[in-house]
C-alpha positions as CSV (number, residue, x, y, z in Angstrom):
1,X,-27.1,0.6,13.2
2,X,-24.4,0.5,10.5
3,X,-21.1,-1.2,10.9
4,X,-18.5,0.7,10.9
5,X,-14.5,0.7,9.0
6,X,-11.9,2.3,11.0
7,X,-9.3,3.4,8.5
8,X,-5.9,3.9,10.4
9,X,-3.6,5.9,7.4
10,X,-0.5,7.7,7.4
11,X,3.0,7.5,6.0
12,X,5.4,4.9,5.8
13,X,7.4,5.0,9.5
14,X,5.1,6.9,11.6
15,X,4.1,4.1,13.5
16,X,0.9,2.9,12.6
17,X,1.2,-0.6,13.3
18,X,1.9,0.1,16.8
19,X,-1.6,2.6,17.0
20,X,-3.5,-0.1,15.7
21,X,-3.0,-3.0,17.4
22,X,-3.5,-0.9,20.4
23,X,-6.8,0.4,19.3
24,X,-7.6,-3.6,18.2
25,X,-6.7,-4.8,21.5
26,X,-8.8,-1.5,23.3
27,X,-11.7,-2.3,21.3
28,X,-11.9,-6.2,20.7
29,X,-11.3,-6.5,16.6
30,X,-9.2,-7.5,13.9
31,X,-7.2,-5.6,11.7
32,X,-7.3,-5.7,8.0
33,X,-3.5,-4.8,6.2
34,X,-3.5,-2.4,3.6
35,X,0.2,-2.3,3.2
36,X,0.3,-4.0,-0.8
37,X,3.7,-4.7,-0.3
38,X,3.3,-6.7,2.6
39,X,0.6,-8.8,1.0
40,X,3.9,-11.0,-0.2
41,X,4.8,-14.0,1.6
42,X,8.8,-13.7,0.4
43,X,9.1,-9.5,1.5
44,X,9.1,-9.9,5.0
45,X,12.2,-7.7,6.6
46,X,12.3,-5.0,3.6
47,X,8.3,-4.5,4.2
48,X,8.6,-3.9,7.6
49,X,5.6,-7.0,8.8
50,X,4.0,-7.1,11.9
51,X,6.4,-9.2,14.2
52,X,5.5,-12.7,15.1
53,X,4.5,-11.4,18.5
54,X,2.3,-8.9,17.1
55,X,0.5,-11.2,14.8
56,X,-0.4,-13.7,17.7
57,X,-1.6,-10.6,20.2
58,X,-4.2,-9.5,17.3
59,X,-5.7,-11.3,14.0
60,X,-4.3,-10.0,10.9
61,X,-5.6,-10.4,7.7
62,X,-4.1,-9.9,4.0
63,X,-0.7,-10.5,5.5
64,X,1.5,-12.7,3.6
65,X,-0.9,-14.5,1.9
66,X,0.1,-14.5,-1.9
67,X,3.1,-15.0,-3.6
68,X,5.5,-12.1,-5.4
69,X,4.4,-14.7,-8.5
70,X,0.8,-14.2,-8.0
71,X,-1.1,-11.2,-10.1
72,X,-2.9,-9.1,-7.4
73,X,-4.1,-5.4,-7.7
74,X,-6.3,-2.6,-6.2
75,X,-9.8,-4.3,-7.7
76,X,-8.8,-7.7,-6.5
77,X,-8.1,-6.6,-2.7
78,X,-11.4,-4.6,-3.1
79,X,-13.7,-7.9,-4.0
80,X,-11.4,-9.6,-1.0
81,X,-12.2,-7.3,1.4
82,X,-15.8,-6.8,1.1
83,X,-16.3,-10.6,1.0
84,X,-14.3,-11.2,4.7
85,X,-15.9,-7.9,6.3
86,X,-19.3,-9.5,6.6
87,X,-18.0,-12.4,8.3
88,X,-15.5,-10.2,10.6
89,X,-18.8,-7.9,11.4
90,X,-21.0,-10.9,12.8
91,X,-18.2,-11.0,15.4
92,X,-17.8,-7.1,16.1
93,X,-19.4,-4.1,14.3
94,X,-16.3,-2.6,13.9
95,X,-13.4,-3.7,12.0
96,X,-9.8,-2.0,11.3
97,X,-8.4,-1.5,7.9
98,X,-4.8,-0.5,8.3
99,X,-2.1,1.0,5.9
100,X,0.0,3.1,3.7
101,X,-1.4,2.2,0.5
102,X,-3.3,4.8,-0.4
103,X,-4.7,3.2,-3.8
104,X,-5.6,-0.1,-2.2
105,X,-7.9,1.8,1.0
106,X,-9.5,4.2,-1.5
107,X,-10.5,0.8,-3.2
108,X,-12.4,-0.1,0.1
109,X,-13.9,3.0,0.7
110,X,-14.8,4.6,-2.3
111,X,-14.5,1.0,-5.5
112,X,-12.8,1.2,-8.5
113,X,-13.8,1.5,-12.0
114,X,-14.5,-1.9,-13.5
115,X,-11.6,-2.7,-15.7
116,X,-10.9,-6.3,-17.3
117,X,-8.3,-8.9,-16.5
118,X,-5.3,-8.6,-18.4
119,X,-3.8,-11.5,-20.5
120,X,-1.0,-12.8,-19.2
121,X,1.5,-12.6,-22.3
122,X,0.6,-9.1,-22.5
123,X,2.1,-8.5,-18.6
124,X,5.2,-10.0,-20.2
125,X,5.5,-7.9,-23.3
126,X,5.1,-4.8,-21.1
127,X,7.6,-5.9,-18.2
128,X,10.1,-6.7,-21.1
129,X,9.5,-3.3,-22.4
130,X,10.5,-1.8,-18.8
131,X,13.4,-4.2,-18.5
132,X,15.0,-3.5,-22.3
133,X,13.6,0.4,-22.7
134,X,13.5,1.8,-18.7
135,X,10.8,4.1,-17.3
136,X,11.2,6.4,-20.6
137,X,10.2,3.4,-23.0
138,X,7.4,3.3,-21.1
139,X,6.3,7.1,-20.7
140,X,6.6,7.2,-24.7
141,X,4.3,4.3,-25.1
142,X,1.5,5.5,-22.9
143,X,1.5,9.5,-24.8
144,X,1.0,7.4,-27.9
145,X,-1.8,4.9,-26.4
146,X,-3.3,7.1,-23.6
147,X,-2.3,10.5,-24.4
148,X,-5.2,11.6,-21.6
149,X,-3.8,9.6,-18.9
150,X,-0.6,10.6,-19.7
151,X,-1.1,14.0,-18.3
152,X,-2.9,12.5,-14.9
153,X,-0.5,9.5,-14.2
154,X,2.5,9.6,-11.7
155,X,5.4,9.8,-14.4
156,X,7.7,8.5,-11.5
157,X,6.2,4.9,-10.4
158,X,6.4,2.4,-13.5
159,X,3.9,0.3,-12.1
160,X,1.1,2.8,-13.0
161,X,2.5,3.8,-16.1
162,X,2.5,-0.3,-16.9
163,X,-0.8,-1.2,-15.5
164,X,-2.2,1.5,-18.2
165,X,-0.4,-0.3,-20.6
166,X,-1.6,-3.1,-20.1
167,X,-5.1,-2.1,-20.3
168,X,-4.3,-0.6,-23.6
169,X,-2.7,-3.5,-25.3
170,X,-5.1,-5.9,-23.5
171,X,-8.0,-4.1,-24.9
172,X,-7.5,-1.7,-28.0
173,X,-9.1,1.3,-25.9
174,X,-6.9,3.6,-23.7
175,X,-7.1,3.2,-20.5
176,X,-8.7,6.5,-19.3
177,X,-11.7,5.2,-21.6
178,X,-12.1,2.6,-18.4
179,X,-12.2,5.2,-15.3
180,X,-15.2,7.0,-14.9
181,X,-14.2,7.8,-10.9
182,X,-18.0,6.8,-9.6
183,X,-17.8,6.6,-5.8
184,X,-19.5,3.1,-4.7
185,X,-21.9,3.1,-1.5
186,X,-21.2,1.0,1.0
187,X,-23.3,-1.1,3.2
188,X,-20.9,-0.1,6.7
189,X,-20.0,3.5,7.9
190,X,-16.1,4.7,7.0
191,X,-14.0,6.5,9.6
192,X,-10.8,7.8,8.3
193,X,-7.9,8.6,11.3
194,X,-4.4,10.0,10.2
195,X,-1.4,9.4,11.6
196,X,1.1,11.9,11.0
197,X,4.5,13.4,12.9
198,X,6.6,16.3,12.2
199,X,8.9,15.9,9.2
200,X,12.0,15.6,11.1
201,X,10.7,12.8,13.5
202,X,9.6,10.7,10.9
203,X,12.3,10.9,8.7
204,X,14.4,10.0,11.6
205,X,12.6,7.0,11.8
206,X,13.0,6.4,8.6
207,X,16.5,6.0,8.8
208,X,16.7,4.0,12.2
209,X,14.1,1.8,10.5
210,X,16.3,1.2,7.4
211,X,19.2,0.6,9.7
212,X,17.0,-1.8,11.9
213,X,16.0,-3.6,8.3
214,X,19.7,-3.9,7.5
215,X,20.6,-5.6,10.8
216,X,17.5,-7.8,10.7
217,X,18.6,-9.2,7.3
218,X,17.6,-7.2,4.1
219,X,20.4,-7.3,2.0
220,X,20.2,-11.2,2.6
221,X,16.4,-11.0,2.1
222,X,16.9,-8.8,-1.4
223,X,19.9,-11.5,-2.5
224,X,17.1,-14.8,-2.3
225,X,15.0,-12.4,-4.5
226,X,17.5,-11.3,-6.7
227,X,16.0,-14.2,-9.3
228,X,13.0,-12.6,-9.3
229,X,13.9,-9.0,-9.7
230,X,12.0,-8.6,-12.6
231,X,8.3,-8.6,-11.2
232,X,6.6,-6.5,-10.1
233,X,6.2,-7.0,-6.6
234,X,10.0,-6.6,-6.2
235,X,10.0,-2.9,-7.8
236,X,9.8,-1.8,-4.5
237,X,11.8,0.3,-2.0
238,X,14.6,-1.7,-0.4
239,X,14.6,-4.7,-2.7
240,X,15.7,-2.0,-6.1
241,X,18.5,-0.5,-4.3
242,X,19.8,-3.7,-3.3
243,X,20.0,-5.2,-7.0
244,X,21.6,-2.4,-8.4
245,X,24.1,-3.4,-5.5
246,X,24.1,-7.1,-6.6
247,X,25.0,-5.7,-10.2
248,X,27.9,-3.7,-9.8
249,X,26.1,-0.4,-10.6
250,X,26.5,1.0,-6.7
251,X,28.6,0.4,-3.9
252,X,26.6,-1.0,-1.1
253,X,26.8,2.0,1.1
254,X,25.2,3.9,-1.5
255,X,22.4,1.4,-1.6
256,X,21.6,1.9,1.9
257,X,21.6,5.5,1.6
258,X,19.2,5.3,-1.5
259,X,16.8,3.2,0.5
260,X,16.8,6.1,3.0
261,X,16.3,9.1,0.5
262,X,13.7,6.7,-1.5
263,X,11.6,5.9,1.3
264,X,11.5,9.5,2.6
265,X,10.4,10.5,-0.9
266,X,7.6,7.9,-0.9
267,X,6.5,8.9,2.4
268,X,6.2,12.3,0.8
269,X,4.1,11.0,-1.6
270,X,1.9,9.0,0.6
271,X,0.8,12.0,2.4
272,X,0.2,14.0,-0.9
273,X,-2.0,11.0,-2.3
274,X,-4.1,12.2,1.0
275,X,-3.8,15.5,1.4
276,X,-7.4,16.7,-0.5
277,X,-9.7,13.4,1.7
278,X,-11.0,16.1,3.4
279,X,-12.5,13.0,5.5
280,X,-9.8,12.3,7.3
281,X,-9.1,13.3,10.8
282,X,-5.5,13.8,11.4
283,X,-3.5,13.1,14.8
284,X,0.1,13.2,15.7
285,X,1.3,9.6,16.5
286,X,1.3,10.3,20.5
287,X,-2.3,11.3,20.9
288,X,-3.2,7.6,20.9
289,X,-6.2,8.5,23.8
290,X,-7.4,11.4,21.4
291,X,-7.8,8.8,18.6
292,X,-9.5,6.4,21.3
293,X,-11.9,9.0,22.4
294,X,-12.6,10.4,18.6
295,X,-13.3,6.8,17.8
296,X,-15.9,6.0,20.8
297,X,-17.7,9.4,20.5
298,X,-18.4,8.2,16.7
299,X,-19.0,4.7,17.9
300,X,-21.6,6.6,20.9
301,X,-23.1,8.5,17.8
302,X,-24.9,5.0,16.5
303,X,-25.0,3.2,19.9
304,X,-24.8,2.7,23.4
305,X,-21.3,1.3,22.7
């Protein structure tokens, strides 16, 4: 009988964390984060972390455990995770891997293509490029390095756009050269759940969770990383909006009102990256018994569970 990986996806705000600790507690295992942005010890309020109380009622792992300084990326929490699921499945035979990321759980399930570290100074050259040239600088470079990723990458998130870039400059190939998209087996079976709400319910939680984050702290959170602003961890939702604030370039109210629109539009995207895994099983957030069921009739299928 195989292990198995229950993945527990959906956008940003519909209430995943909640699902799965229930679903931890119901069946007796620990939950793996796949949030990237909450893999940093210093975003706590603006990334939306498990509370303290939630953390003690269930083990977490890959929560706050680097630092916004440390280099960490889709490969890296791929070669994590499949060293600490062995150990979790002596315990149980089922583990859950939790999250909105949708590169980072596709790393789990399916690898990624075996690209080399980058050098250091080169990170730096690129970042300054961002910081001097903006998202544009950036676009131009990678039609003249990578003119075949160019077409495929998300023109909008400068990450991407920089991590090809750095594979360029680090190597003298383009990037592309690098993917060749193989799916890796896996020793354990995968089980993909959705979690999903109407549009107008989620984005209304959206923007009681932003409110929420203000009260809690964020603005104060974004000032003590103001310093840092320019890594790459603290390109995120929340945290941007905030420094443009800090800068004069927007009032604060319109800061706030950006980290609504901003993180509706990347719970858009989050649900785009999924919508051709024709292996996932979708649920709305209330039919937590459903999602119980679905996951002990596939849990019956290989034992007497």
């Amino acid at each position: 009988m195989k292990n198995i990986l229950i993945v527990l996806l959906g956008p940003t705000g519909v209430g995943k964390t909640d699902i799965s600790i229930h679903l931890a507690k119901h069946f007796d295992c620990d939950i793996i984060s796949a949030d990237s942005r909450q893999f940093f010890r210093e975003m706590k309020i603006g990334t939306a972390v498990p509370s303290d109380g939630q953390l003690k009622e269930i083990k977490h792992h890959f929560i706050r455990f680097i630092s916004v300084k440390d280099y960490y990326s889709s490969s890296l929490f791929e070669r994590d995770v499949l060293s600490i699921l062995p150990v979790l499945f002596e315990k149980k035979r089922f583990v859950i891997l939790c999250g909105g990321s949708g590169m980072y759980i596709d790393a789990v399930c399916n690898g990624t293509d075996d690209i080399p570290d980058v050098d250091p100074m080169v990170r730096e050259k690129i970042m300054a490029k961002y910081k001097e040239e903006g998202i544009e600088g950036l676009r131009i470079a990678l039609k003249l390095l990578d003119p075949d990723h160019y077409t495929k990458v998300d023109l909008k998130n400068p990450n991407r756009i920089m991590r090809a870039l750095e594979i360029c400059e680090s190597t003298g190939r383009p990037y592309s050269s690098f993917l060749n998209n193989q799916k890796k087996e896996r020793d354990f079976l995968i089980l993909k759940i959705g979690i999903d709400r109407p549009r107008n319910d989620l984005y209304d939680r959206i923007n009681r969770r932003v409110s929420d984050m203000i009260d809690l702290g964020l603005e104060e959170e974004a000032k003590s990383l103001y310093p840092l602003r320019h890594l790459n961890a603290l390109n995120s939702v929340g945290y941007r909006e905030f420094f443009d604030y800090f800068e004069g370039l927007i009032s604060r109210e319109k800061a706030i009102e950006l980290i609504r629109r901003n993180t509706r539009r990347f719970a858009k995207r989050q649900m785009t990256w999924w919508g051709k895994d024709k292996e996932i099983r979708w649920f709305g957030a209330e039919e937590e018994e459903e999602i119980m069921n679905f996951i002990s009739s596939n849990l019956n299928s290989q034992s007497d569970y």
